[in-house]
C-alpha positions in Angstrom: 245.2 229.9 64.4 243.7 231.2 61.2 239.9 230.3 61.3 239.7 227.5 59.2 237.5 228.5 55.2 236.5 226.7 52.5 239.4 227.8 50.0 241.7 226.7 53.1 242.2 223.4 51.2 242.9 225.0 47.5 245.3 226.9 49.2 247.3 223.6 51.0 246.8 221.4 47.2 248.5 224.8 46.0 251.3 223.8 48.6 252.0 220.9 47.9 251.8 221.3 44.2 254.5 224.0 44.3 256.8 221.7 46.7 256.4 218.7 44.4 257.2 221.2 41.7 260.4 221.9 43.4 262.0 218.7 44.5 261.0 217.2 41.2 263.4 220.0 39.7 266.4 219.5 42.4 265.9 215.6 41.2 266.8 216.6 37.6 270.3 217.2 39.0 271.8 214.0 39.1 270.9 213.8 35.8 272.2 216.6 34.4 275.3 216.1 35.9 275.4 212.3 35.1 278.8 211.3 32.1 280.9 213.9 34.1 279.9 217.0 33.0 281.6 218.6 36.0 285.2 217.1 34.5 284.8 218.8 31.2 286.5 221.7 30.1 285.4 225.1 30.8 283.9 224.0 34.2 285.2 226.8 36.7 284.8 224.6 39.6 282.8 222.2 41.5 279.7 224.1 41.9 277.4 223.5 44.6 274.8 221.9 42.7 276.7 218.8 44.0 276.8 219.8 47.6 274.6 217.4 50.3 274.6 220.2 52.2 272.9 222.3 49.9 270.2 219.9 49.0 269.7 220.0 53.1 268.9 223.1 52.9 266.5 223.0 50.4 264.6 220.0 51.6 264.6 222.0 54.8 262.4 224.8 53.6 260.8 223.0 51.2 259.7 220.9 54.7 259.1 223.6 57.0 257.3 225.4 54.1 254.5 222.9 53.5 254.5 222.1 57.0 253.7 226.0 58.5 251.0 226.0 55.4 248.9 223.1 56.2 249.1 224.5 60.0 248.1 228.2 58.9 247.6 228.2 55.3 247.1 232.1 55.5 250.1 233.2 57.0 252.4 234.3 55.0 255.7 233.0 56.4 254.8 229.7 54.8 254.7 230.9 51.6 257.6 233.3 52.1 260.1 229.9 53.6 258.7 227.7 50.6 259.0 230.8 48.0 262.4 230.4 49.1 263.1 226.6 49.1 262.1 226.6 45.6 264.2 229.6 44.2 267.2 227.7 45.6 265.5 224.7 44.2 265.1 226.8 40.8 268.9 228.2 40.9 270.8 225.1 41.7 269.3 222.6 38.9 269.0 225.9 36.4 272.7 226.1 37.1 273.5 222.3 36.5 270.9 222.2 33.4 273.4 224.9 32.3 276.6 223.3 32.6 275.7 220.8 31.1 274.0 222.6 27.9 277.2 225.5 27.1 279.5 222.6 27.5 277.9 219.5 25.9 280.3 218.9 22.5 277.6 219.3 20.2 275.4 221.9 21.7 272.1 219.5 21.8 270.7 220.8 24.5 268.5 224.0 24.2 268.4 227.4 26.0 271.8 226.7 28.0 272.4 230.4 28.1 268.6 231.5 29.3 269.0 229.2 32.1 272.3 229.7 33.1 271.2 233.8 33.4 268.2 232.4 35.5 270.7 230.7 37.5 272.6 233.9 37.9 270.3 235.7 39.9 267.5 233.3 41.5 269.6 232.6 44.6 268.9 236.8 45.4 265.8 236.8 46.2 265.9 233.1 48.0 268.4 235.1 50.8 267.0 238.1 50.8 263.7 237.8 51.4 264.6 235.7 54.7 266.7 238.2 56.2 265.2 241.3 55.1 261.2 240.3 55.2 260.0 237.3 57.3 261.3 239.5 60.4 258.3 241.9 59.6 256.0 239.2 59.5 257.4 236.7 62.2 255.2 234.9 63.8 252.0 236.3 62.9 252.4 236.5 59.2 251.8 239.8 59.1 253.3 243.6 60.1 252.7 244.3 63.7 252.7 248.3 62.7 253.0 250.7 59.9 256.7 250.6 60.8 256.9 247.2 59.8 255.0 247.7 56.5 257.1 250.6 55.5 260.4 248.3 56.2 258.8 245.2 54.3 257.8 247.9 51.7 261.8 249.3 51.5 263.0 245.2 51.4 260.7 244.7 48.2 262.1 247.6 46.4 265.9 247.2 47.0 265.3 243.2 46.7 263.1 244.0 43.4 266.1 246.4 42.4 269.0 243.9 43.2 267.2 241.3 41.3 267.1 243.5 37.9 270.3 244.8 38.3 271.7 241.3 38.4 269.3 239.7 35.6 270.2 242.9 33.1 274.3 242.5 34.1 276.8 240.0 33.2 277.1 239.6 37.2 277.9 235.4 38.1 276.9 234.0 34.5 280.0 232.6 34.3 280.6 231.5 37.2 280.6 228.0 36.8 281.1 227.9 32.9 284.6 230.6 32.2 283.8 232.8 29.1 279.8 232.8 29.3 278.7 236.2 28.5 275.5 237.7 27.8 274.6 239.1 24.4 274.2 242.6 26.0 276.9 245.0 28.2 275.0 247.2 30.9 276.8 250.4 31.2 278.5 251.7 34.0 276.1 254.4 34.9 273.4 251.9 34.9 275.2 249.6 37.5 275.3 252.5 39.3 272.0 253.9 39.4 270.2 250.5 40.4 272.6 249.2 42.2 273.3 251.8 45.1 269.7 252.1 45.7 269.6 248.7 46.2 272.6 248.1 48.3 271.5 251.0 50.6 267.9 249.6 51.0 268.7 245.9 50.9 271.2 246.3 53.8 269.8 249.0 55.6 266.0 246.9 55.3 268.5 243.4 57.0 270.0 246.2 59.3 266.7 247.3 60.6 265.3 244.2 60.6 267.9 242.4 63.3 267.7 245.9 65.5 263.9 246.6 65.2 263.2 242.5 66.4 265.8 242.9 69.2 263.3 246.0 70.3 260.4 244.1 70.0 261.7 240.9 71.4 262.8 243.8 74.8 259.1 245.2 74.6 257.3 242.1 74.2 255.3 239.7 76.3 255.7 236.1 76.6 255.6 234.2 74.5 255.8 236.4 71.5 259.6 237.8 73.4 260.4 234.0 73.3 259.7 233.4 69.7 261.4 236.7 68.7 264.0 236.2 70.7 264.8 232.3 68.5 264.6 234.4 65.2 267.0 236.4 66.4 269.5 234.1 67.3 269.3 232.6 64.2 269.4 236.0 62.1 272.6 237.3 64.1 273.8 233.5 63.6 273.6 233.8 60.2 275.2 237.5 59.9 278.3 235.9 61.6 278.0 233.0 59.2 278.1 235.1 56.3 281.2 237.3 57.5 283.0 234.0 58.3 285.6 232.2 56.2 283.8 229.2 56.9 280.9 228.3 54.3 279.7 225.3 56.4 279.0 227.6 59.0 276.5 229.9 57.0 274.9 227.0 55.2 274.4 225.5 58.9 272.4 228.4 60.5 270.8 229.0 56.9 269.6 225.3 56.6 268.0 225.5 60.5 266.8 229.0 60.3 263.1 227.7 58.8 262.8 224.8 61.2 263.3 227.5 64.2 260.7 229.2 62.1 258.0 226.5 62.4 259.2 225.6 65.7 258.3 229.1 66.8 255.2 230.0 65.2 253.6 226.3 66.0 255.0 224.5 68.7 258.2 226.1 70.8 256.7 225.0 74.0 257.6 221.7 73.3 261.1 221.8 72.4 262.4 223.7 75.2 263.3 226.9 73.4 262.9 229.1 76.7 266.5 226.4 77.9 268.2 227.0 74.5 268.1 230.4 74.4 268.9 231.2 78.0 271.7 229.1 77.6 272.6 230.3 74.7 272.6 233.9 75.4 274.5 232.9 78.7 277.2 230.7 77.8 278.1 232.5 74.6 278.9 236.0 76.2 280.8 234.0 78.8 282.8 231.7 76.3 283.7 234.9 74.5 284.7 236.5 77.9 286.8 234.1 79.1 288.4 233.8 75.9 289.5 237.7 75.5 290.4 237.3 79.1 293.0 234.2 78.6 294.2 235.7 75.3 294.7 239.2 76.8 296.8 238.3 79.9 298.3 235.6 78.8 299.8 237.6 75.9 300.4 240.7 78.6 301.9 238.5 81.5 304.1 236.7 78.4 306.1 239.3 77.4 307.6 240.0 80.5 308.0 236.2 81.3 308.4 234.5 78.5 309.2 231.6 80.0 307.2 229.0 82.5 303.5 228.9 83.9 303.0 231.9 84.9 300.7 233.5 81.9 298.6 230.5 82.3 298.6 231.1 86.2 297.4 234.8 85.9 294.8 234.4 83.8 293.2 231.5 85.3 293.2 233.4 88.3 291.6 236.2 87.0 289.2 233.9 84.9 288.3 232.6 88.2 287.9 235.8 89.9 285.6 237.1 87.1 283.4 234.3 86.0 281.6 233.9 88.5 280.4 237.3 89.4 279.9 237.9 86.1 277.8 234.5 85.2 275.5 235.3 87.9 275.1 238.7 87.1 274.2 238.1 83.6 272.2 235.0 84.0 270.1 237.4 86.3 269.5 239.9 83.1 269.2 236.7 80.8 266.3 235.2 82.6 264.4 238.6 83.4 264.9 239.0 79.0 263.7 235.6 78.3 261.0 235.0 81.0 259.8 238.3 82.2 258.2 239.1 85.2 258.1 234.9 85.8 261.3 234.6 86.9 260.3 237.2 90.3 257.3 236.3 91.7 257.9 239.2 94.0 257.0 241.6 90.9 253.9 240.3 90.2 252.8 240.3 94.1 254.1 244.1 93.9 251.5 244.7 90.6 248.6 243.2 92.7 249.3 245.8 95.9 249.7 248.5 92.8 246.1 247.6 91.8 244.5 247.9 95.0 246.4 251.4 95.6 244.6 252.8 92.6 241.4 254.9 93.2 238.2 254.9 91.3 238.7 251.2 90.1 237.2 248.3 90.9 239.8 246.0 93.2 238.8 243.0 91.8 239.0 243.8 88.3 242.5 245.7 89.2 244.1 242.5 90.7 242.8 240.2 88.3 244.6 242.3 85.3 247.6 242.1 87.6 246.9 238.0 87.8 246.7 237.8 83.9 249.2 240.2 83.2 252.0 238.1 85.6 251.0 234.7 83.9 250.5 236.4 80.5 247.1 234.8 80.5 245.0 236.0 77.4 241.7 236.0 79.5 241.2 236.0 82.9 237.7 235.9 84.8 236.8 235.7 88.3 233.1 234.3 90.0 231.7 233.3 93.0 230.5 230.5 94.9 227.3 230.9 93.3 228.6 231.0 89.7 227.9 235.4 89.3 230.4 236.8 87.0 232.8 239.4 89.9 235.2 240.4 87.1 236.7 239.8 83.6 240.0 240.8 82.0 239.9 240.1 77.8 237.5 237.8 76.4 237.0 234.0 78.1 236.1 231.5 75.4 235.9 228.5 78.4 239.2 227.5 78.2 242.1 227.9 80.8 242.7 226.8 84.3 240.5 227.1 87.3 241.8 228.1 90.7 239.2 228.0 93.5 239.3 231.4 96.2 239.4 230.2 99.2 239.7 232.5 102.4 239.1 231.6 106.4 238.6 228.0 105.4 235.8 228.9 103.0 235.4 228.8 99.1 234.7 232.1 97.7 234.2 231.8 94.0 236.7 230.7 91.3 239.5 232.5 89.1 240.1 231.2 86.0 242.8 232.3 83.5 243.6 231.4 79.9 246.9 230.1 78.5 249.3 232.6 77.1 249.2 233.5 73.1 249.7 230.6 70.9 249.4 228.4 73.6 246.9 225.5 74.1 246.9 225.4 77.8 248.3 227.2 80.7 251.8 226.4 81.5 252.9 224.9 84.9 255.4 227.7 86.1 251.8 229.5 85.0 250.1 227.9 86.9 252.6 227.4 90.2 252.2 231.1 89.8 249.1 231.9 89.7 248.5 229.1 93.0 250.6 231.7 95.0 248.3 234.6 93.8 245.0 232.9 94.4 244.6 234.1 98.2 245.5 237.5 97.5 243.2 237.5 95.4 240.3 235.6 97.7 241.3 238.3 100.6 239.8 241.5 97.6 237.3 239.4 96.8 236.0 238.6 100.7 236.7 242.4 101.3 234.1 243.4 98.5 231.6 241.1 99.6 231.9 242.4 102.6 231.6 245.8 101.9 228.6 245.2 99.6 227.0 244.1 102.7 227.9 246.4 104.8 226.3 248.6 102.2 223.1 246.6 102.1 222.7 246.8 105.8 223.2 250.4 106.1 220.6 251.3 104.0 218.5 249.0 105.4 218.9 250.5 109.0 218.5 253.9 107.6 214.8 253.1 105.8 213.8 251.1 108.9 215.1 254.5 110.8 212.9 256.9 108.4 210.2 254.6 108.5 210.0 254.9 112.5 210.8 257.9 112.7 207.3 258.8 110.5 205.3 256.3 112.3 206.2 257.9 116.1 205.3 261.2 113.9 202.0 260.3 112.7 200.8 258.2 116.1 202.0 261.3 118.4 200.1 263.8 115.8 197.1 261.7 115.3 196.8 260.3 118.8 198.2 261.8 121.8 198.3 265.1 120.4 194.7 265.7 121.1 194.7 263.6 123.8 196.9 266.3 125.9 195.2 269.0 124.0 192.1 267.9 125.8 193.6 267.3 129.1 195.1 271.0 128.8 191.5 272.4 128.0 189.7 270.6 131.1 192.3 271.9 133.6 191.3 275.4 132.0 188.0 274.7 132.3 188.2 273.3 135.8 190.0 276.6 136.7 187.5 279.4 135.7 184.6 277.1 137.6 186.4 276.5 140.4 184.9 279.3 142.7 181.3 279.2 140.9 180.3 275.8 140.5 182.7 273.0 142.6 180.2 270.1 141.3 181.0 271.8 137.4 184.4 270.8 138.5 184.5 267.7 139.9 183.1 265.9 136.5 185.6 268.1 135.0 188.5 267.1 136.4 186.9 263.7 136.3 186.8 263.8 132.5 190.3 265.0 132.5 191.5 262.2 134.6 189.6 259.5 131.9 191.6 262.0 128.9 195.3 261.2 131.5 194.2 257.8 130.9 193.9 257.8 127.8 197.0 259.7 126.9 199.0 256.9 129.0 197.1 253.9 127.3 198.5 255.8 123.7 201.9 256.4 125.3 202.2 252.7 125.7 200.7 251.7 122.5 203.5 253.8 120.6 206.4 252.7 122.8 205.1 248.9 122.2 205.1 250.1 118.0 208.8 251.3 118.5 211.4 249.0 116.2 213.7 247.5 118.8 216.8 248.9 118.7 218.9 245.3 119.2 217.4 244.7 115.6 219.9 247.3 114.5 222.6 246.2 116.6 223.2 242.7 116.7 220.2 241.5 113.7 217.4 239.5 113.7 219.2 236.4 114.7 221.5 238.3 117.4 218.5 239.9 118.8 216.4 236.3 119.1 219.6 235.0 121.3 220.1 238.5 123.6 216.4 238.4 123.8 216.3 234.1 125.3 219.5 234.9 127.5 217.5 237.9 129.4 214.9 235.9 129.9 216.9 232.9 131.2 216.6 230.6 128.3 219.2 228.6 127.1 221.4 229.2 130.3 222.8 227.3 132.8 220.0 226.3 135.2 216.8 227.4 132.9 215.1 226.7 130.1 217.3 224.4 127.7 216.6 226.4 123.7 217.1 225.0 120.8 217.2 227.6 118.2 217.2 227.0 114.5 217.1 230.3 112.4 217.6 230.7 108.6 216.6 234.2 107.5 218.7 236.4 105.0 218.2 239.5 107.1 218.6 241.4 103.1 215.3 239.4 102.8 213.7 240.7 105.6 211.4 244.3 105.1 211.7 246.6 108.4 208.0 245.8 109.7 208.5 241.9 108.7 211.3 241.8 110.4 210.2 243.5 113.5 207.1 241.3 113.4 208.8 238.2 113.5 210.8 239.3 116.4 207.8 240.4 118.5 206.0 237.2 118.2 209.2 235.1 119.1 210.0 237.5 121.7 206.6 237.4 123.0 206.6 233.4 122.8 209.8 233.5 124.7 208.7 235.8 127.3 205.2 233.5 128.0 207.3 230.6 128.2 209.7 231.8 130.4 206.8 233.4 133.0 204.2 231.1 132.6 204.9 227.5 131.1 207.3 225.7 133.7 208.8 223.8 130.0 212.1 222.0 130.5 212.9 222.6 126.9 211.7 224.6 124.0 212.4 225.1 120.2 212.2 227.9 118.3 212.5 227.6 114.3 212.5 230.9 112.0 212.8 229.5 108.3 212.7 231.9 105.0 210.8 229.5 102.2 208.9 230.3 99.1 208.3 234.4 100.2 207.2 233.4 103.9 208.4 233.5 107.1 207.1 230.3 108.4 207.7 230.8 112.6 207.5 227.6 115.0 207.9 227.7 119.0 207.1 224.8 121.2 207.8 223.8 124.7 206.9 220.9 126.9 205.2 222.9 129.6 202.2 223.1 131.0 200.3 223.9 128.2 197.0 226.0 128.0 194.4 226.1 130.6 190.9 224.6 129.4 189.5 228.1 131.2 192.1 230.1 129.2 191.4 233.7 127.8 193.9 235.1 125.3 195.8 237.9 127.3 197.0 241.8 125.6 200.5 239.3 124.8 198.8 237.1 122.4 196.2 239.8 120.9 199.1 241.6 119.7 201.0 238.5 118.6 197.7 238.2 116.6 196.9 241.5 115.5 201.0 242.1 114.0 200.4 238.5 111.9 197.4 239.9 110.4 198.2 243.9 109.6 200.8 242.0 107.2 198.7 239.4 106.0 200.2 236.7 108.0 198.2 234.1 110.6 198.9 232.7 113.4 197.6 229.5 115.0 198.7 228.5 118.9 197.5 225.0 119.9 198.4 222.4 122.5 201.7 220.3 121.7 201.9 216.8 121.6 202.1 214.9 124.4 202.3 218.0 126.4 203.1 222.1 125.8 202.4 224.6 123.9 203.3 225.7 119.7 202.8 229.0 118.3 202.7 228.3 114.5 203.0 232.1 112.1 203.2 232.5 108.3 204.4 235.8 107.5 204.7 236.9 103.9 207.8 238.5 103.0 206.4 240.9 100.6 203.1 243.0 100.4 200.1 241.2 101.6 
């Protein structure tokens, strides 16, 4: 809909002024007609002035006039359908005003001739404009291309043409009046020169006009294919109408053409047009059908039996034989030309495997174009469970219809899609549709989460890899290095004294033996530094279970575990991370050797940027003679190179709890 402005209201008074304008000139009619004007001589013949039907017609696009511009009071196909309600208005009480002038006795009345010439010609541009212009403009109210402004352009010329041509000729001034001439004679080159220019761009502009919205209407998207596809009847109804021998029939399809007009541009949804015209496009190629069939054998099969049932016999057989093949045949075509890609859901499941088979896009964003393209949705958007935007197709404005993602039981995230053009919410065979689609679409959008952390997780096991790997670097450089560089000097040393001084040697090799030492007490400390590699392969919390289960803990026959953790292992650094697990594992491994506990608990919780660690049993608790072994000293020493603490007291009423705070970030 046209945003709404201030002169949005001038322009609806402006309306209504020129529709009361109008039906207060039809209502002069009666009037001028009134002492049996149409019974005095000179009358040609009952004009139309006096038809109902006629004044149907008018009231009809008088009504759907006003009615499209209060809607949209800037589309122009209000105007146009009220423009030409009142030119028919205009022509028809201009043509009884007239009557009623050039034959009253006296010649009272004034300018009987002026109107009966405006008479002559206003009815032109009332017909033309409808079949040779709002086409361009339907339903928007303006051209869709510069083909259409070209073709508009071409209608206004020839219509513009037609309409001098008639108004500087005698053309139909006499029609209802015999011997009304005008005080002037065009010549014939002059009819000649406007008018085939006219001719050839009035009914080549209708011509183009019927094909170019049969293209459109095969090109187009629901539900723009629907509303051009109800012009169209209408325009082809009224081509036939007007070739036809039958006025009624004309003045029928003419009279409805601007209600199908509003009904399309406003509210076709809720009159079932997608029902009318496939059963209109189905039943009318069929009727036709069946007729040229019956007619065609029955005539054949008659002259060579003239006589009995027989003609009637053939070609209900053969009307029987053909009908129904060719009914469902083309109600197949007819729905695929009326509904699209809705009436085969298989099409739009087929779009949604094309989108996932393209390279260098994202998946999500493929299928959902595929989801909004199948339900013909204007906007389409897709989140997650925590509300974060995954995709958008168009631009969401909020409204539409939400379909949660659910996969493996779980809710991934949401897909919402808006209702098609024109529309104010999503339809149900929409919506039915887009139901079916949903889990396709929750399986993308569970595979990308998926692979995000996959990513994630990879690049976390490669830092934590680098980082070790420069660590076992540094420690063997810095520390055992010189240790064996010693150990290599002393047995030189130890050598060249060996057959001088044997007492040189003994405190030699006696040194060397305390370097050995020391090599092996370095050897340890870097093995005890390296990352354990079931961090890698099963995670934090799959290396706190493998970890309990070696030692015996939570199995049948030991140690009953309860084990509560709730860490984001993305959360987790490398060295946090393999702190935390050393102090649990090292908890674990004191209870199992040394407590005698029934049960324990171990609790890892991620809170406010801390690891907050808890591990209590109901053993035997801590001697009153105890003295912290190299377990706990290392416990205490990883808490604190990060800036954690670590407290272990006795548990209540009896046991042990280690309590650590590790920081998740830089201390």
């Amino acid at each position: 809909m046209e945003p709404a402005t201030p002169r949005d209201p001038v322009l609806v008074r402006i309306g209504w002024v020129l529709t009361a304008m109008s039906i207060a000139l039809y209502m002069t009619i009666p009037f001028s007609l009134s002492g049996g004007v149409m019974s005095r001589p000179g009358i040609v013949s009952a004009t139309e002035t006096s038809d109902l039907m006629a004044g149907m017609v008018i009231f009809l696009f008088l009504g759907s006039g006003i009615l499209l511009i209060r809607a949209r009071p800037r589309n122009s196909i209000g105007w146009l359908v009220l423009a030409s309600g009142a030119l028919q208005a205009v022509q028809m009480s201009a043509e009884a005003y007239g009557a009623r002038a050039l034959t009253d006795p006296d010649r009272s009345l004034p300018l009987g001739l002026p109107v009966m010439w405006l008479a002559s010609w206003a009815w032109m541009p009332s017909l033309a404009l409808v079949m040779a212009v709002l086409p361009g403009l339907y339903p928007t109210g303006r051209p869709t291309s510069a083909f259409w402004r070209w073709q508009i352009r071409g209608a206004l010329v020839g219509i513009g043409l037609l309409v001098v041509l008639a108004a500087t000729t005698q053309g139909g001034v006499d029609d209802v009046v015999a011997d009304v001439r005008l005080p002037w004679e065009a010549p014939t080159w002059y009819v000649i020169l406007l008018g085939v220019p006219a001719a050839v761009l009035v009914v080549g502009s209708i011509i183009v006009a019927l094909v170019g919205t049969l293209l459109r209407a095969v090109r187009a998207r629901a539900p723009e294919r629907q509303q051009l596809l109800l012009l169209l009847v209408f325009q082809i109804g009224m081509a036939i109408g007007f070739l036809s021998p039958y006025e009624f029939s004309f003045a029928l399809v003419y009279g409805l053409l601007p209600v199908a007009v509003v009904v399309g541009v406003l509210r076709y949804r809720l009159l079932g047009i997608e029902v009318a015209l496939r059963r209109t496009m189905l039943y009318v190629p069929l009727t036709v059908l069946v007729a040229l069939v019956v007619g065609g054998i029955t005539t054949s099969v008659a002259q060579l039996v003239p006589v009995g049932p027989l003609p009637l016999l053939a070609s209900s057989a053969v009307v029987a034989a053909l009908v129904i093949p060719v009914a469902g045949w083309l109600r197949g075509r007819v729905d695929r030309f009326v509904l699209g890609e809705r009436v085969d859901p298989l099409t739009a499941v087929h779009r949604l495997g094309v989108g996932l088979e393209g390279a260098g896009d994202d998946p999500v964003r493929s299928m959902l174009r595929a989801v909004s393209l199948a339900t013909g949705a204007t906007h389409a958007r897709a989140v997650d469970a925590s509300g974060r935007e995954i995709a958008t197709v168009g631009s969401p404005d909020g409204s539409g219809l939400e379909v949660p993602l659910r996969h493996s039981g779980h809710v991934l995230g949401t897909v919402t899609v808006g209702p098609r053009q024109n529309q104010q919410r999503v339809g149900e065979s929409d919506a039915h549709l887009l139901a079916v689609l949903a889990p396709h679409l929750a399986v993308v959008v569970r595979s990308r989460a998926l692979t995000e952390q996959l990513s994630v997780e990879r690049a976390r096991v490669a830092e934590a890899t680098l980082a070790e790997r420069d660590r076992l670097r540094r420690d063997l450089h810095d520390g055992l290095g010189p240790s064996m560089s010693g150990i290599a000097l002393g047995l030189e040393a130890a050598a060249l004294a060996l057959a001088s001084d044997p007492t040189t040697v003994r405190e030699i090799l006696a040194h060397t033996r305390a370097e050995a030492t020391a090599a092996t007490t370095e050897i340890r400390r870097v093995l005890d530094g390296l990352r354990p590699s079931v961090l890698d392969r099963a995670g934090f919390a799959g290396a706190v279970h493998e970890t309990a289960s070696s030692l015996g803990l939570g199995t049948d026959g030991g140690v009953a575990l309860q084990l509560d953790v709730d860490v984001d292992p993305a959360q987790l650094e490398p060295r946090v991370e393999e702190t935390v697990f050393r102090i649990v594992a090292e908890s674990l491994t004191n209870i199992s050797r040394h407590s005698k506990a029934r049960r324990c608990l171990v609790s890892v919780q991620s809170t406010d940027g801390q690891v907050r660690i808890r591990i209590r049993d109901d053993g035997v608790g801590l001697l009153h003679d105890h003295t912290p072994g190299h377990g706990l000293e290392s416990m205490t020493r990883r808490a604190a190179d990060l800036g954690g603490r670590i407290v272990i007291t006795p548990a209540h009423p009896r046991g042990t709890e280690v309590c650590a705070v590790i920081p998740l970030g830089p201390s």
